[in-house]
N, C-alpha and C positions, 0 to 999 in steps of 0.2 A: 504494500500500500504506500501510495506518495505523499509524504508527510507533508503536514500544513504548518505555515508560520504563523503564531496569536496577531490574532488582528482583535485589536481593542473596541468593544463597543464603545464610543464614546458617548453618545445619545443616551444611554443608561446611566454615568455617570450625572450627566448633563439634568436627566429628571429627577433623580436621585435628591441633587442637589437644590433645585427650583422647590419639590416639596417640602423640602428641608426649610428651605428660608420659609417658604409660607406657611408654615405650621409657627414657627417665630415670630413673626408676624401678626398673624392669628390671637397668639396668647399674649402678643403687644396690647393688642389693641381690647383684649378682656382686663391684662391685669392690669390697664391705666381708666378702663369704664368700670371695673372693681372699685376706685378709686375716688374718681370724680363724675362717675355716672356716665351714662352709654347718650351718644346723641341723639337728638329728636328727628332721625332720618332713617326713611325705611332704606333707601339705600346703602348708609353705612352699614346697617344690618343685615343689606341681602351679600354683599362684601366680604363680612363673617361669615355669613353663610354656603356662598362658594369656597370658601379657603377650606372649608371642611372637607374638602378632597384631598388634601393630602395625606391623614392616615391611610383612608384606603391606597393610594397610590404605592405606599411603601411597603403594602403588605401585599397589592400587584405584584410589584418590582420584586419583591424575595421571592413569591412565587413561580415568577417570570423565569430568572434565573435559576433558579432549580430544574424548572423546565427544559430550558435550552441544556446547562449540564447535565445533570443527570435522568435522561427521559426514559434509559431502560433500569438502572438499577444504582443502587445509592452506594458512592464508594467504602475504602475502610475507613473507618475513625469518624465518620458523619455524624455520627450523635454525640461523641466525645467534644470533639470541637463543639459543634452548637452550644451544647451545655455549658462547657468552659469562657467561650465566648460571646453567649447570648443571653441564655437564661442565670450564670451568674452576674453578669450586670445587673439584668433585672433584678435578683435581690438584694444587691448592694444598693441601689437605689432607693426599691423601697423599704430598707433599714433608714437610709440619708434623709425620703422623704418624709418617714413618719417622724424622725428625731424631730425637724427642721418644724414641722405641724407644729409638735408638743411646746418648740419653744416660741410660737407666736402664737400661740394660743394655748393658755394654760389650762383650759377645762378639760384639754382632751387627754381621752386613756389613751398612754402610750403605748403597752401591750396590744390593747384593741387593734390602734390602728397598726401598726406594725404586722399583724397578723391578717389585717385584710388586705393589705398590700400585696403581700407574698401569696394568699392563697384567692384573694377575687380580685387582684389591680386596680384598686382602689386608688390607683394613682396615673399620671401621664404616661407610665414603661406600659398600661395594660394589651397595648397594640403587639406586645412581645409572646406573649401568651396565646393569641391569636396565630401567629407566626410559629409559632411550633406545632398547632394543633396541624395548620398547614404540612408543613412539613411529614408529621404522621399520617394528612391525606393523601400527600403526595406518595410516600410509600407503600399503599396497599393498592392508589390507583396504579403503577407501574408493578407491582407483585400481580397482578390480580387479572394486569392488564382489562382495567375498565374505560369500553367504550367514551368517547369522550360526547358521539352523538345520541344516547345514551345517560349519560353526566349533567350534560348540558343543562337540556328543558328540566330537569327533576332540581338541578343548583337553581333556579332561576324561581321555581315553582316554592322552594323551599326557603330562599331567601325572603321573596316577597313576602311569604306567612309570616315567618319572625320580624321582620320588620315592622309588618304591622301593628303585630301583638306589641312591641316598644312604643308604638307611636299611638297605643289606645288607653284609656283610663281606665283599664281594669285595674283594681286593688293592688292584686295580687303582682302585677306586673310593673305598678309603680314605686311597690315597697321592695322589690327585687330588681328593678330596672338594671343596676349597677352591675349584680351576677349574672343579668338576663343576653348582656352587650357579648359577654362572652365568647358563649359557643360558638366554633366555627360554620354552623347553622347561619347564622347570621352575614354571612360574608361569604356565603359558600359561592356564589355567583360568581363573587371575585376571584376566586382559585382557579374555576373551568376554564374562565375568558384567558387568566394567565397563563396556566397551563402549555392554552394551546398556542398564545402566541409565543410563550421562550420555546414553545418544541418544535417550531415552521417559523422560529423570526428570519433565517437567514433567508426565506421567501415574503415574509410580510415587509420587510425592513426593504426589500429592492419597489416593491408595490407602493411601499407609505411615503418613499421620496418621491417616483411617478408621478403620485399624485396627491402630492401635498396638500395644494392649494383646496382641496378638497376637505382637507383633514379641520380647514376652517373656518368651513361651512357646517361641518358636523361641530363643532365645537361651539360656534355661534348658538347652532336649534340646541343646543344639552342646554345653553346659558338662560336660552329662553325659557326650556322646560322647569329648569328652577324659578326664574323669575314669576313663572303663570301659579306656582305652588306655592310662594311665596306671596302672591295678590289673592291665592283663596284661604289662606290661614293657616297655611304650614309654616310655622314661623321660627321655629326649636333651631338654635346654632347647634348642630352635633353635624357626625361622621354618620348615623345611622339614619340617616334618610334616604327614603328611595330614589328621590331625586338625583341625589348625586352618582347612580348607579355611571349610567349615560355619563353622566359629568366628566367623572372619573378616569373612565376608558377614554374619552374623546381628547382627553386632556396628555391622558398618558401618550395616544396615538399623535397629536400633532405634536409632542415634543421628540418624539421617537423618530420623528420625518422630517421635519425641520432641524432635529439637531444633528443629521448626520451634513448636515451641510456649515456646522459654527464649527473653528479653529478648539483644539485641542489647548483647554489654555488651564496652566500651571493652578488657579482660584480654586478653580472646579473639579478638578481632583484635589485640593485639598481640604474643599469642604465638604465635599463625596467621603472621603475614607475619614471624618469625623463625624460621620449624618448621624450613628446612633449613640455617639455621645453627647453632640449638641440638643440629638432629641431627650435626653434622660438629663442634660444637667442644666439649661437653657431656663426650665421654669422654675426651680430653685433660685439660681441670680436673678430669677426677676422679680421673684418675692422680697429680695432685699435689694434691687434697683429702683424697681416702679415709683415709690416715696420721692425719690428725689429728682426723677424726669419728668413729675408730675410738676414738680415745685421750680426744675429748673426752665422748663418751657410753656409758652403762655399759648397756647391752640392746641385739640386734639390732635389735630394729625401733625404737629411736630412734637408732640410729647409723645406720638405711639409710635413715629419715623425714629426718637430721639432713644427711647426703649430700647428699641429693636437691633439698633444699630452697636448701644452701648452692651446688649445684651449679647451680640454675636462674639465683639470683640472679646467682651472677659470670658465668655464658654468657652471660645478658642485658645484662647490663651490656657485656662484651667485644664482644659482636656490636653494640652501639649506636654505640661509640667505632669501631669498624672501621669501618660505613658512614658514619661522617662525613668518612671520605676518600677522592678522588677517583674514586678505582681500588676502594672497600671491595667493591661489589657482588661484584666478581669472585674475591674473599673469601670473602664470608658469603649469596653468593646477592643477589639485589635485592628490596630492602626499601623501601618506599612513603614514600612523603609525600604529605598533604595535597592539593596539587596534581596529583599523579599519577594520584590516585586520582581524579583526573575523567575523565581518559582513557580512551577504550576502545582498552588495551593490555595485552592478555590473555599476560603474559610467561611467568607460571610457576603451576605448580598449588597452591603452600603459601604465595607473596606477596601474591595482588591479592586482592583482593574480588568475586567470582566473582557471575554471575548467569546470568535461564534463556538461552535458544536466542536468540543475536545475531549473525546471520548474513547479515543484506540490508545493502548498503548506505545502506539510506534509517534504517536501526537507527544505522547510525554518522556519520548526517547529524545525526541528532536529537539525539545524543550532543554530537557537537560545538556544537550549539546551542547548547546549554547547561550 
């Protein structure tokens, strides 16, 4: 077999990254209306409301690439790694997060919350827990070899149900809501769609540049479909509306297609291989930023541009100094060097520098080569 040289997605990188900031963003613009109150404009509202595409994006994106890597069978040390670098985060985090609660807010039980972090995500990492159930779908779809058309209409059938049931005033479902976000039930729509584009991107990826310009017309009708749910009383800022189904994909799709045509720039990989640590340490510094970009700027939108902006600087900077030590990864996720990045050691979906289908041994002969 004629061995292949890694050719970098960079458009993954590229989305990777865009949801990253909008998710910062996002919690700008909550924890400075936390503050001094949310504006009297359904548009700033519908604003937050679209931003809410980005957990799901990220939880596309890991899917994605699992997809495209491993679409018949999961390598060795798959779950070792994960664990090590994904779900110990998340409890380091939410150990960080419940401290951080306890000491701005003295009434709260600290064992309590500590313990619903780690076992219902009671916190911002809970999108992490979601990402592994994936991962466990993803292994019994390829053991199992389950139909994808098949998959599909039953993911779509089944997401819509749980969606629902979050978005209704049963009791039972508002005093549970929190455990209810959960289940990969709820997001399963989003796996299939993933699925199948990391397992045929190096055919969707030649199609979605073709015809781009298309991908912004679909993205346009997704914006309006929020819009028109948002003028009948679907008003809820969350990640769990069905609206943003559409949103989501369309969004993922025109950056996927557009971005194979931006320069390959030095930024964007470097806040690509930080995205799961800015995600987990971002709103922490902004619980102790917010106070004083509220005070140091006099209009909303530069007091949530002035968050945002101060908020990226110090996470990067924090997440730098962590992985300089021994143990950081298991921190702030595992974050690349130089050297690493030679390796074909496909760890995590938001760190490495990702390329197309590398899956024969003679790929990671060649790899080592050189």
């Amino acid at each position: 077999m004629t061995s292949k040289r890694l050719i970098m997605i960079k458009e993954w990188n590229l989305l990777r990254v865009i949801a990253c900031l909008s998710i910062v963003f996002l919690h700008s613009t909550t924890q400075t209306g936390n503050l001094i109150g949310f504006p009297n404009s359904q548009y700033y509202e519908l604003l937050r409301i679209l931003l809410c595409y980005a957990t799901p994006t990220f939880i596309i994106l890991s899917e994605m690439i699992l997809a495209n890597r491993y679409s018949n069978q999961l390598p060795n040390q798959f779950w070792q790694k994960r664990l090590k670098w994904i779900y110990v985060p998340f409890l380091v985090f939410a150990v960080i997060d419940a401290i951080i609660v306890k000491q701005l807010y003295s009434n709260i039980d600290l064992q309590k919350k500590m313990l619903s972090n780690v076992f219902l995500g009671s916190y911002e990492g809970y999108f992490i827990l979601i990402i592994l159930q994936f991962y466990v779908l993803h292994y019994f779809v390829i053991r199992f070899n389950i139909p994808m058309r098949v998959l599909v209409p039953i993911s779509m059938v089944v997401m819509g149900f749980h969606l629902y049931l979050l978005n209704t005033n049963i009791p039972f479902v508002q005093e549970y809501k929190t455990e209810l976000k959960l289940p990969f039930t709820a997001w399963f729509g989003y796996f299939t769609i993933a699925f199948l584009m990391g397992r045929y991107y190096k055919i969707i990826s030649k199609k979605l540049f073709k015809y781009r310009w298309y991908t912004i017309l679909g993205l346009i009708g997704s914006i309006f479909i929020v819009y028109f749910s948002y003028k009948s009383g679907i008003v809820g800022v969350n990640s769990r509306r069905m609206d943003l189904f559409p949103l989501t994909i369309s969004i993922s799709l025109t950056i996927m297609a557009w971005g194979q045509a931006v320069p390959n720039l030095r930024i964007i990989n470097l806040i690509s291989k930080y995205s799961l640590g800015i995600y987990l340490v971002h709103w922490q510094v902004q619980r102790y930023i917010a106070p004083y970009t509220v005070e140091w700027f006099n209009q909303t939108i530069t007091q949530v541009f002035g968050l945002f902006l101060i908020t990226l600087l110090i996470t990067i900077t924090i997440i730098y100094l962590i992985s300089l030590l021994p143990f950081g990864s298991y921190i702030v996720g595992k974050t690349t060097n130089p050297k690493e990045e030679k390796k074909l050691e496909l760890h995590l979906p938001w760190s490495i520098k990702k390329t197309h289908n590398i899956n024969t041994n003679t790929d990671i002969k060649f790899v080592k080569k050189y």
